[in-house]
N, C-alpha and C positions, 0 to 999 in steps of 0.2 A: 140848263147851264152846263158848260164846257166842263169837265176835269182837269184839273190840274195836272201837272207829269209828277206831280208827286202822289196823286190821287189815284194815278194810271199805275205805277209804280207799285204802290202798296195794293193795287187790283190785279195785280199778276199780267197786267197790259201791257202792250208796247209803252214805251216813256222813252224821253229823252233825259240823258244823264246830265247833261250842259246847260239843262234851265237853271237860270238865274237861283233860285229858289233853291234846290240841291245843291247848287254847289255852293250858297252861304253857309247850307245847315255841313256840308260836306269838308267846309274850312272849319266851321267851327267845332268840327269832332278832331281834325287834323289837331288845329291849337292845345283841345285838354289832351290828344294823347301824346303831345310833344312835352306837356309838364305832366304827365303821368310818367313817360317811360323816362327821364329824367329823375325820376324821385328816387332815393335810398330806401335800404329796406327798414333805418332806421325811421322812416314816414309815413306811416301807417295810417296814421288820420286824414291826414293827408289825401294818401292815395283813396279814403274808400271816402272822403268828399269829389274828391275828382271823377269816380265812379259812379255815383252818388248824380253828380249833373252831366255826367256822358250817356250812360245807361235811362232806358224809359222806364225801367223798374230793375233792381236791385234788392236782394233780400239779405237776410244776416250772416255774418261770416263768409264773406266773399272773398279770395284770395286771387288775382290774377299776376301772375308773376311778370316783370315787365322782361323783353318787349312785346308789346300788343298793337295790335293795329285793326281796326274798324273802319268800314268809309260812313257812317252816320252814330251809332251808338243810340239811340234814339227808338233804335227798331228791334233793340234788345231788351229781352223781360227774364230776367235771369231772377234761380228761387235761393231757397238759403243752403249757405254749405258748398257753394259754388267754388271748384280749383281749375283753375286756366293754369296748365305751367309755362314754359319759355316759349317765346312765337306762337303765340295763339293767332290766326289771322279769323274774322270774322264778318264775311261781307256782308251786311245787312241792309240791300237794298230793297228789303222786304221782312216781315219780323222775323223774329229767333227766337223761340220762350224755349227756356231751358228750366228744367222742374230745379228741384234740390235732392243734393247730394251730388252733384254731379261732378265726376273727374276725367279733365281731359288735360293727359299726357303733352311732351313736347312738342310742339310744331303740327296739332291740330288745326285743321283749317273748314271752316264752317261757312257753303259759299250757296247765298239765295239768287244773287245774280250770276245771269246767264245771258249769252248771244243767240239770234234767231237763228236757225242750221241755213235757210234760203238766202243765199250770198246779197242779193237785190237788195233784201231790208236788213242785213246786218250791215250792208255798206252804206244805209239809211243814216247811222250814229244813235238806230235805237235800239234798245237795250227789254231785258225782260228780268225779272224775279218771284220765283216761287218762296212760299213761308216752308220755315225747317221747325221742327218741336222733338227736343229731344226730354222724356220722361224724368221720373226722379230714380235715382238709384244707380244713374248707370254712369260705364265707365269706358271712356275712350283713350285708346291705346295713342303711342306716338305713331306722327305723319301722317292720322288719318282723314280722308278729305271726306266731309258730310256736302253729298249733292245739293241742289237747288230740290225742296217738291217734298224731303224726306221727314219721315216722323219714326222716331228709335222709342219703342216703348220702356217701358218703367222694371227695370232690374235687369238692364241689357249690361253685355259687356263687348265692344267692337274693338277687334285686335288691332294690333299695331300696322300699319301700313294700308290699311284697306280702303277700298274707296268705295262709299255707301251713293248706291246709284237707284235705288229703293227701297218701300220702308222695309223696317226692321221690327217682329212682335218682340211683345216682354217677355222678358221670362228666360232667358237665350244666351248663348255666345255665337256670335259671328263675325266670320272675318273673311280678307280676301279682297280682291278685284278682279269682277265686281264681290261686292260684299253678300255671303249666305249664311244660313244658321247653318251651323255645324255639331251644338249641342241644345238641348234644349233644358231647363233646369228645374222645370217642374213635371 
């Protein structure tokens, strides 16, 4: 039996972003984050139901400060203790599991999707996505972009502005672009 392009997608395959299929599930993360980023902070319940059915898992104490933006939600597994601050962007055309404890600063942007570098099949309209895992403990600086492919282990800290273009051990402070340990903590 064929695969789906949402099958392909979550297989790190070529997919098509235009199938019917994603882009129902693709409106329908539009819709909750249009009544998520709309909510007051007097909304609280609110917002962590809206999370609640946007998110594939969701753990305790989750804070994502609006605005936020995902293109499925679905493909996020986030632990407890979780802080997204303002502009969190998260592409999740592939999963995201994020441990707990996790803080990421201003205008973090967390991207599984990616385009093929061979002009011929990127001028296809298809698309690719690698899974990102970032551990528990750790802590992401403002503006920083986590690549397609990467896994930040558990009691990291990546500074402000860096862009993580492979993985990163635990244990560590690393920053930069591309992103390096710079210290190590244990």
């Amino acid at each position: 039996m064929e695969k789906t392009e949402k099958q392909k997608m979550l297989a790190g395959e070529l997919y098509w972003a235009e199938d019917p299929e994603l882009a129902a599930e693709n409106k329908r993360a539009s819709r909750l984050l249009r009544k998520y980023n709309s909510t007051t902070e007097e909304q609280q319940q609110q917002r962590q139901q809206i999370l609640q059915e946007l998110f594939g898992k969701i753990g305790q104490q989750v804070t994502v400060i609006p605005p936020f933006q995902c293109d499925y939600g679905s493909n996020i597994f986030a632990g407890d203790k979780l802080y997204l601050n303002y502009g969190c962007v998260i592409l999740d055309c592939n999963t995201v599991r994020i441990g707990d404890n996790v803080l990421c600063a201003p205008y973090v942007q967390i991207y599984t999707a990616y385009h093929p570098t061979e002009p011929e099949i990127r001028l296809s309209g298809r698309e690719l996505a690698a899974p990102i895992n970032i551990g528990n403990n750790v802590w992401i600086g403002g503006n920083a972009i986590i690549c397609p492919g990467v896994t930040i282990g558990d009691n990291t800290t990546i500074g402000a502005g860096s862009v993580v273009t492979k993985n990163i051990p635990e244990n560590v402070i690393a920053a930069g672009n591309p992103c390096r340990v710079i210290r190590n903590l244990s």
